[in-house]
BAMARKE-891095 format. One line per field, with one value per residue (C-alpha): x, y, z. Coordinates in steps of 0.5 Angstrom, whole numbers, m for minus. Each point is the difference from the previous one (the first is absolute). Layout:
<nodes>
px <- (X,...) $
py <- (Y,...) $
pz <- (Z,...) $
</nodes>
This chain:
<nodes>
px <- (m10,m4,m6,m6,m2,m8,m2,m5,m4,m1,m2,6,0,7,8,6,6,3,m5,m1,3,m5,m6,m2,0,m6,m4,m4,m1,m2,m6,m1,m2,m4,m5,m1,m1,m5,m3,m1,m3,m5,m3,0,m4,m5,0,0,m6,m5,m3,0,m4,m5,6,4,m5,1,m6,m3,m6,m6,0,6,m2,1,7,2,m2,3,7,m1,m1,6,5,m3,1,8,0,m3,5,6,m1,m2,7,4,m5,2,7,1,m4,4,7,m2,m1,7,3,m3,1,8,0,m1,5,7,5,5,m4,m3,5,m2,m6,0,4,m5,m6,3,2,m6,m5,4,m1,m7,m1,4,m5,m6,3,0,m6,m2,3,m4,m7,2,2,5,m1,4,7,m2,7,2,m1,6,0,0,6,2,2,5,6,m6,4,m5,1,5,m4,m5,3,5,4,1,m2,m7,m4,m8,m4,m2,8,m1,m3,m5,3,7,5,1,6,1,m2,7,3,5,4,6,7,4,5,5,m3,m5,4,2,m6,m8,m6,m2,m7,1,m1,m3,5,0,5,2,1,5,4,m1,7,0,6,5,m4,m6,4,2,m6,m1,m6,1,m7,m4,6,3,7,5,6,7,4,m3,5,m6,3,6,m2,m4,7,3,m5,0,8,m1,m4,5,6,m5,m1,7,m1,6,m2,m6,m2,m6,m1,7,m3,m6,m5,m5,m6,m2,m7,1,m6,m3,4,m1,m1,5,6,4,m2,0,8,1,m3,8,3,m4,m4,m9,m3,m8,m3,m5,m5,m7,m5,0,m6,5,8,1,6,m2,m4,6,5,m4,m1,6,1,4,m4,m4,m7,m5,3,m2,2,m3,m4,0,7,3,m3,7,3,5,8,m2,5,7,0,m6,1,m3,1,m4,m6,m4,m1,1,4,0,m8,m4,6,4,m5,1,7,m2,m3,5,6,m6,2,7,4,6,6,m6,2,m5,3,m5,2,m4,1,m2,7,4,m5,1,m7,m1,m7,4,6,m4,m4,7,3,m8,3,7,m1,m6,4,6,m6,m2,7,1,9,1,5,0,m3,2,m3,m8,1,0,2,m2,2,m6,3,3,0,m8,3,2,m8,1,6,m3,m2,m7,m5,4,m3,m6,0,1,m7,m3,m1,m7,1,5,m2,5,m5,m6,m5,m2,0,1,6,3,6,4,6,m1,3,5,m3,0,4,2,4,7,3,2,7,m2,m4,2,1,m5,0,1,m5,m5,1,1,2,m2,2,m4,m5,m2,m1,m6,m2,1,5,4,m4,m5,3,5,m7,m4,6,1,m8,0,6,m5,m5,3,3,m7,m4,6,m2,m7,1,5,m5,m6,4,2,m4,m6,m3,m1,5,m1,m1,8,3,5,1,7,4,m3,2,3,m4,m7,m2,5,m6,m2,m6,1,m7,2,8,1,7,2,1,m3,5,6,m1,m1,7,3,m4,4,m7,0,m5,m1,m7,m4,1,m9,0,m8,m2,m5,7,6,4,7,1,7,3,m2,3,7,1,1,m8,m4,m8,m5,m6,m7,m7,m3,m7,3,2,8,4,2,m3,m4,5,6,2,1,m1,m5,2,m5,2,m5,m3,m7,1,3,m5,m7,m2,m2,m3,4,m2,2,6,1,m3,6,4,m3,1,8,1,3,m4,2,3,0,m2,1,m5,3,m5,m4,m4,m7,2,3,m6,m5,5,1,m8,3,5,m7,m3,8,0,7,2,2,2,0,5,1,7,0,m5,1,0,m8,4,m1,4,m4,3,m3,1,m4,m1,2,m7,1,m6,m2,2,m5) $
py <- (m2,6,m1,5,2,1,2,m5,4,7,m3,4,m1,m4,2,m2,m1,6,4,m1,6,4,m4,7,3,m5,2,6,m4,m6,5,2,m5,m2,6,m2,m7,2,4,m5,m5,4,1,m8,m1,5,m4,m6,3,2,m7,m2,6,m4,m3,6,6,4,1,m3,m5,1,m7,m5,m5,2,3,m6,m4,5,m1,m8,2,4,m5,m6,5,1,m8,m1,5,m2,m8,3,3,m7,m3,4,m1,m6,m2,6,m4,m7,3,3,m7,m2,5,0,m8,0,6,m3,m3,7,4,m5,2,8,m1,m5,4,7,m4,m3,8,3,m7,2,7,m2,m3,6,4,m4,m1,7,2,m5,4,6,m4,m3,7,4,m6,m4,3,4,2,m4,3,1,m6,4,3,m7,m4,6,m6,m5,m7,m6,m7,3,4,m5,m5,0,m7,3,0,m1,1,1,3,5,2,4,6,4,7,4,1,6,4,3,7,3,m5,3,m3,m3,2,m2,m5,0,4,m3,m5,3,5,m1,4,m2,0,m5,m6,m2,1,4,4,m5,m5,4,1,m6,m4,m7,m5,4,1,4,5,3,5,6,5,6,5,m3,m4,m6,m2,m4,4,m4,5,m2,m4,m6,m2,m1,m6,m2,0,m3,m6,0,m1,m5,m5,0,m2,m6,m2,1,5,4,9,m1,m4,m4,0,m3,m6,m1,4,4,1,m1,m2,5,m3,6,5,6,5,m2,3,m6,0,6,0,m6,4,3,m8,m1,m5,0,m1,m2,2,m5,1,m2,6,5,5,6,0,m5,m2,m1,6,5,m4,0,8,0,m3,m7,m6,m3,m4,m3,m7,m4,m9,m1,m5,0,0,6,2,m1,m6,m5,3,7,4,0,3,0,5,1,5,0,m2,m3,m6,m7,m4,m6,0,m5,m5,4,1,7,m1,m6,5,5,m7,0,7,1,m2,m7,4,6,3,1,7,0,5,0,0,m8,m1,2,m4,0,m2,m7,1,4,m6,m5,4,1,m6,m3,5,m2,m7,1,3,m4,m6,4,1,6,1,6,5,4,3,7,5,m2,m2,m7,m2,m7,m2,m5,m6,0,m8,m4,m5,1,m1,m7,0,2,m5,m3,3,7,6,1,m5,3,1,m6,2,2,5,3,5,6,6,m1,5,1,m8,m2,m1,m7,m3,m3,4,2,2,m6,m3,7,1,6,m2,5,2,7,1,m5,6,5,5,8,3,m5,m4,3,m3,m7,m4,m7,m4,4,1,m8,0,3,m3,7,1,5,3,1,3,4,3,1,4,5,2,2,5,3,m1,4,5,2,0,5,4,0,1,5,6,m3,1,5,5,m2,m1,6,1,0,7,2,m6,0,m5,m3,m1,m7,m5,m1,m2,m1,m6,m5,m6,m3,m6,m5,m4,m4,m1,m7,1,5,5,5,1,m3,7,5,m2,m1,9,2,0,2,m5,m6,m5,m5,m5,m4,m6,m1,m8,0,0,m3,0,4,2,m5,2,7,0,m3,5,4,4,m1,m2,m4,m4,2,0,6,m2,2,6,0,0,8,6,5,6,m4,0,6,m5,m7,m3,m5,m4,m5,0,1,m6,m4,1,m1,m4,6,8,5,5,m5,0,8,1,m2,2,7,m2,m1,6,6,7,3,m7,m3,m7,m3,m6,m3,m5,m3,7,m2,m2,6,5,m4,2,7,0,m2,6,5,m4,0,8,m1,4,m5,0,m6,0,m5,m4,m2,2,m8,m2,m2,2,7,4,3,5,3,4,0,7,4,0,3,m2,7,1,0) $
pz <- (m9,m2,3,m1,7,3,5,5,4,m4,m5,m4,m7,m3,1,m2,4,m1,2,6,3,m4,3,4,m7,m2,6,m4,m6,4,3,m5,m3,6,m1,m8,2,6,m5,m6,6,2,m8,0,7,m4,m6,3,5,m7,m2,7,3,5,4,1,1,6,2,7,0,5,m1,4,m3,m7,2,3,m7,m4,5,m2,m7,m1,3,m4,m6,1,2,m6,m3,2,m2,m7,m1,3,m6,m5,2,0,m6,m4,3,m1,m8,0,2,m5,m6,3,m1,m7,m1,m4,4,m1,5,3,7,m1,1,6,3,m1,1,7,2,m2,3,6,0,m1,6,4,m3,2,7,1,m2,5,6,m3,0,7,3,4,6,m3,m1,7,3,5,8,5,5,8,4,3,m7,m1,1,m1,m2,m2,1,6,5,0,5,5,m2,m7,m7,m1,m8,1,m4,6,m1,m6,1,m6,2,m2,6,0,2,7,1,1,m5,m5,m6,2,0,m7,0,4,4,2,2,7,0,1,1,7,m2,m6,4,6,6,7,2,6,m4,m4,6,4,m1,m2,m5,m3,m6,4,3,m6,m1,3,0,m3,0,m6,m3,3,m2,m1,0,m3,4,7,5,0,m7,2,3,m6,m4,5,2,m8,0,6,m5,m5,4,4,m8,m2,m5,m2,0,1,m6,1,m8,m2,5,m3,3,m4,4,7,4,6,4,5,m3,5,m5,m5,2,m1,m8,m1,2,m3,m7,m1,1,m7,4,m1,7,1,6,3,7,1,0,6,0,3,0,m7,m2,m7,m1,3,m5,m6,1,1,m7,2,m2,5,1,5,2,6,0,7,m3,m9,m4,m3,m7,m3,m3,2,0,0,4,1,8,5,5,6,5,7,m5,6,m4,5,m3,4,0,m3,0,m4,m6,m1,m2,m6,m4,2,m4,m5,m3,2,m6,1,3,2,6,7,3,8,5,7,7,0,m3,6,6,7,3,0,m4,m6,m1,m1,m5,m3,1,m4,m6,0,m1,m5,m5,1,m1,m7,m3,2,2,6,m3,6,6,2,5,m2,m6,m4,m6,m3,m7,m4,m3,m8,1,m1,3,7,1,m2,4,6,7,m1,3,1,m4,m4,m6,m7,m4,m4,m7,1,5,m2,m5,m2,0,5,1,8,0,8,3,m1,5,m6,m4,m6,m7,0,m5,m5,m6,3,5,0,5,0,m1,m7,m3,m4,3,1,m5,m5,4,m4,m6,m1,m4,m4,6,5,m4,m2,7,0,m8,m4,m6,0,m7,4,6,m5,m4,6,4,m6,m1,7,m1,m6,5,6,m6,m2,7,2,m6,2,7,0,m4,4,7,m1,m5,0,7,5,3,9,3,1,m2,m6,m5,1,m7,m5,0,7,6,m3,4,4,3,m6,0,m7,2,m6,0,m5,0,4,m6,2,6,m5,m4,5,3,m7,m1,7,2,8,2,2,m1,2,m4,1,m4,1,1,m6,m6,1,6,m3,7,2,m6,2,7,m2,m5,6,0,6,m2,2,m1,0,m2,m2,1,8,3,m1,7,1,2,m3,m4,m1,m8,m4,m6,m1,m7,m3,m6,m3,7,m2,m6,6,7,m3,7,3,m3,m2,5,6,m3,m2,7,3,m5,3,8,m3,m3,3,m2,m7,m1,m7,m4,m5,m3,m7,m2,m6,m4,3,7,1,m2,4,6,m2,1,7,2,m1,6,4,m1,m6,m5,m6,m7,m4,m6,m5,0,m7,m5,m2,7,3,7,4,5,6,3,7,5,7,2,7,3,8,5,3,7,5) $
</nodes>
C-alpha cells in the first residue's frame, strides 16, 4: 500500500511513504512556511479589522458601561458570522445536489463521489474553525495525575473483594512514570532483567522466600533479575519435568498431549511461564491487584502475558473450555471454601481431558483440620468428573472428564448439577458465580488430545471452523490481509523507531527489525489475525487478543486456536497496570465502541502504554481526525496516513513521549 503520510500534531504538510526517512529534512521547509502563513494572517485580521473599526479599536473607554456593551456587541457580531457561513454553506451544498442530480448518468458516481469528499472536508473545516473560535481551553493538555496513581488500577484498588467499574474509578489526569523509570530492557533480555524501579516493590519482598515460583529473583542495585543460570531454576526445570511424568507425557512433551496454553493462577512472577516459553507453550499469568509486590505487574514487564483477575465473587472474563492446564502453585487460593465454588469455575474453563496441576503443603496434611480440608477437595473433584492421575511430594494432578455423560451417570444428589440452557452461557462477563457445570451443552466440546495439534492449531480447518459458523473464504481472505497488514506496519514502525524519534542519552538503537516491541495489546482482535500474522512474520511478540463486548464474540474461537484473550468492555478500565504494552492496536474500534467518549478511551489507552510506546488506531477517515484532535490534549506525536487513495479508512500512528516527573 502506498499511503501518503501527514503529520497529526505539526501540522506538517503531506508525505509518501518513502519519505519517511527524509521527514527531519521537511522541518525547515515546514517552518518556513509557517513564518509566511503567520505573516499572511495578520494582513488578514488587518483587512478584516478596516470596515469593523469601532469593534476592535484599541483605545480604553472612560466609560465601563459602554465597553462592556461594545464586548456584548463583538461577540454577537462573530455569533452572527459564523451562523452566516453555515447558511451560506448549506444553502451552496444543498444547490450543488441539485445541479449534480441533473448531470448525466455517466459521471453521475464521479461526482458523488467528489461532492461527498469535499461535503466531508467541509464540515472538518467548519468544526476546526469551531475550535479556533472556542479557544486553546478546549484542546488544553490533559494534567498528570499525583504520585500515588503511578501503578493506579481502576475498578481494582477501589475495593478489596475484587472488581468494582464506578464512575469514580476513572481518573481525568495522565499516570505518569516513576521518577527513576527507565525503558525497559529488549526482549529477551528483559526477560530475566528488570529495572527495580519500574514497578512497584521493596527490597524485602524481592528477597523475602516464598513458592518456588517467588524465589527465583535476586536484587541486584538498581535491576532485579531473573537469571536462567542460578541453581533456583534447576528446581523450576525439575518441577516442570515432574508434571509431565504425573500426566504421562513422554520428553517432556506437553504439546504432543494437547496442551497449548495454560491458566497459571498466582503465578508468582511468572517463572513457571517463562520456561515453559522454550516448550512452545503460551502461559496466561492470573492474580487479583496488590498494591506493592504484584505478580501481574512484574510478569508483564518482564514481558509474559498476565492480567489482573480475582473470581472471589464473579466468573472469569474468559469463555467456557479455554485452557488446556490449570496451574496453581501455592496460590493462596482455598479451594475447599464456599462448598467447592471456586473450583466450578475452574471446570468451566479447563477444556474436556484439561488438566489441574495443584501444588501446596494441604496436599500432604497431617493436622486434623488440614485432612479434612483436603479430603473436602479430594472428593469434590471426584464428584465433578475429575480422575486422580497422581500425587507426588506437594503436587497433584487431576484429569477433567472427555465424556459429558459420566454427569448423568453419576448418584443423584452427588455433585453440583450441569448448568440449565439459560445459565449456561459460553462467554460471561464478570457474571456471578454460579454451582452448575458448565460448557456441557457447547458445540466445542474436544477433548485435547482430538485437537490439531500447535502449531497447526492455528489455522483451521472447515470442520472447525463451522463450529463457530464462519466459512473458510472468509477466514482464508481475512488471514492474508493481515500478513500485508503487519507487512506494512513494520515498515512504518521500523523507520519511525528507529530513525525518526530522539534517541535516549546513551542508548544505542538495536538493529531493525528485531525486538522492536514483545507486549502487544489487539483492543479489537475479531479473529485473532493480527496474532496469526505476527508468528507466521517470526514477530518476537506475543498479544493480548481483547474482544470488547460491543461486537462479536470471536473469542472461543480465538483461544482454541491456541492465542490467549479475553473479554472486555472498553468503556471500563482494562485489568492491568500502568506501562505494560509496548504497542496497543485498534482496528475499527472507534466505528465499534460509540457507548462511551474517545478521550475515556484514548485516556486509558495512555494509562496501558509504556513511555515511548506506540498506537496504531485503523479506522473510519472521519473518526480518525476527530481522534488525532485528542492526541493533542494526551501530549502524542501523531501521523495520519492514508491507507488507500479509494479507501474512506486512515491509519493513526501515535507514539506516547518519555515525560520524567522532576524529583523533588
Amino acid at each position: 500500500m502506498s499511503m501518503p503520510l501527514q503529520r497529526g500534531t505539526s501540522g506538517g504538510g503531506v508525505l509518501r511513504v518513502s519519505d519517511l526517512l527524509r521527514d527531519s529534512q521537511m522541518k525547515d521547509k515546514t517552518g518556513v512556511r509557517s513564518s509566511t502563513d503567520n505573516n499572511n494572517n495578520n494582513n488578514t485580521t488587518t483587512t478584516l479589522r478596516f470596515p469593523f473599526t469601532f469593534l476592535f479599536t484599541d483605545k480604553s473607554s472612560s466609560d465601563p458601561y459602554t465597553a462592556r456593551n461594545k464586548y456584548r456587541l463583538m461577540l454577537l457580531f462573530v455569533k452572527t458570522t459564523l451562523v452566516l457561513i453555515l447558511l451560506l454553506a448549506l444553502a451552496g451544498s444543498f444547490w450543488w445536489t441539485i445541479s449534480i442530480s441533473t448531470s448525466s448518468s455517466s459521471t453521475g458516481l464521479v461526482y458523488h463521489s467528489s461532492y461527498r469528499r469535499l461535503q466531508e472536508q467541509l464540515v472538518s473545516d467548519l468544526l476546526d474553525f469551531e475550535d479556533i473560535s472556542v479557544g486553546p481551553t478546549r484542546w488544553k493538555e490533559l494534567e498528570y495525575c499525583d504520585t500515588e496513581s503511578e501503578n493506579y488500577v481502576p475498578c481494582f484498588n477501589v475495593s478489596e473483594n475484587g472488581r468494582f467499574c464506578g464512575s469514580e474509578s476513572r481518573q481525568d489526569c495522565l499516570v505518569s512514570p516513576p521518577v527513576e523509570y527507565k525503558v525497559p530492557l529488549r526482549w529477551p533480555t528483559g526477560k530475566d532483567v528488570i529495572w527495580f524501579r519500574n514497578v512497584k516493590i521493596t527490597a524485602d519482598e524481592v528477597l523475602t522466600s516464598g513458592s518456588i515460583n517467588k524465589r527465583m529473583m535476586m536484587l541486584d542495585d538498581d535491576q532485579v533479575s531473573f537469571r536462567s543460570a542460578s541453581p533456583m531454576f534447576d528446581e523450576i526445570e525439575d518441577y516442570s519435568h515432574q508434571i509431565a511424568q504425573m500426566i504421562g507425557i513422554k520428553n517432556d512433551n506437553f504439546i504432543e498431549a494437547g496442551v497449548r496454553t495454560i491458566l497459571d493462577i498466582g503465578c508468582g512472577y511468572g517463572t513457571f511461564g517463562a520456561h515453559l516459553l522454550s516448550k512452545q507453550l503460551l502461559t496466561m499469568c492470573i492474580a487479583n491487584y496488590e498494591a506493592s509486590g504484584s505478580q501481574v505487574q512484574l510478569t508483564l514487564e518482564r514481558g509474559l502475558p498476565a492480567m489482573i483477575a480475582s473470581f472471589v465473587t464473579k466468573q472469569l472474563p474468559y469463555p467456557s473450555l479455554s485452557f488446556d492446564m490449570l496451574h496453581c502453585s501455592s496460590c493462596g487460593i482455598d479451594w475447599d471454601q464456599n462448598e467447592g465454588l471456586l473450583l466450578v469455575e475452574i471446570d468451566r474453563v479447563l477444556k474436556p481431558g484439561g488438566y489441574f496441576v495443584w501444588t501446596s503443603l494441604l496436599t500432604n496434611a497431617r493436622s486434623k483440620d488440614d485432612l479434612k480440608r483436603w479430603n473436602f477437595v479430594y472428593h469434590f473433584a471426584e464428584s465433578i468428573c475429575w480422575t486422580l492421575l497422581s500425587q507426588q511430594d506437594k503436587t497433584v494432578v487431576w484429569k477433567k472428564t472427555t465424556k459429558t455423560k459420566c454427569y448423568s451417570s453419576r448418584s443423584p444428589g452427588v455433585g453440583p448439577s450441569v448448568c440449565s440452557k439459560g445459565h449456561d452461557v459460553e462467554s460471561p462477563y464478570y457474571k456471578p458465580l454460579q454451582m452448575c457445570l458448565g460448557g456441557t451443552r457447547s458445540k466445542r466440546w474436544i477433548p485435547i488430545e482430538g485437537r490439531t495439534r500447535w502449531p497447526n492449531r492455528s489455522n483451521m480447518n472447515k470442520t472447525e471452523l463451522s463450529l463457530y459458523g464462519l466459512h473458510p473464504e472468509e477466514v482464508a481472505e481475512d488471514a492474508e490481509n493481515w500478513k500485508v497488514i503487519v507487512r506494512e506496519y513494520w515498515s512504518l514502525l521500523s523507520p519511525l523507531i528507529f530513525s525518526d524519534h530522539p534517541k535516549r542519552p546513551g542508548d544505542e538503537d538495536p538493529s531493525p527489525p528485531y525486538n522492536m516491541l514483545r507486549n502487544v495489546l489487539d483492543m479489537n482482535a475479531q479473529f485473532g489475525g493480527l496474532n496469526s500474522a505476527l508468528l507466521e512474520a517470526k514477530k518476537t511478540v506475543w498479544v493480548m487478543n481483547v474482544v470488547p463486548t460491543a461486537g462479536p464474540n470471536h473469542l472461543p474461537m480465538i483461544l482454541d486456536r491456541g492465542f490467549v484473550g479475553v473479554l472486555h468492555d472498553w468503556c471500563e478500565a482494562f485489568p492491568s497496570y500502568p506501562r505494560t504494552y509496548d504497542l496497543v492496536h485498534a482496528d475499527n474500534l472507534l466505528s465499534l465502541q460509540r457507548r462511551c467518549s474517545l478521550l475515556k478511551i484514548f485516556t486509558e489507552i495512555d494509562r496501558l502504554l509504556r513511555p515511548e510506546g506506540w498506537v496504531i488506531i485503523r479506522d473510519t477517515a472521519q473518526l480518525v481526525e476527530a481522534a488525532r484532535a485528542l492526541t493533542t490534549q494526551l501530549k502524542w506525536e501523531a501521523r495520519v496516513i492514508e491507507v488507500e487513495s479509494s479507501s474512506e479508512q486512515r491509519l493513526l500512528i501515535c507514539q506516547k513521549p518519555f515525560t520524567k516527573r522532576q524529583s523533588i
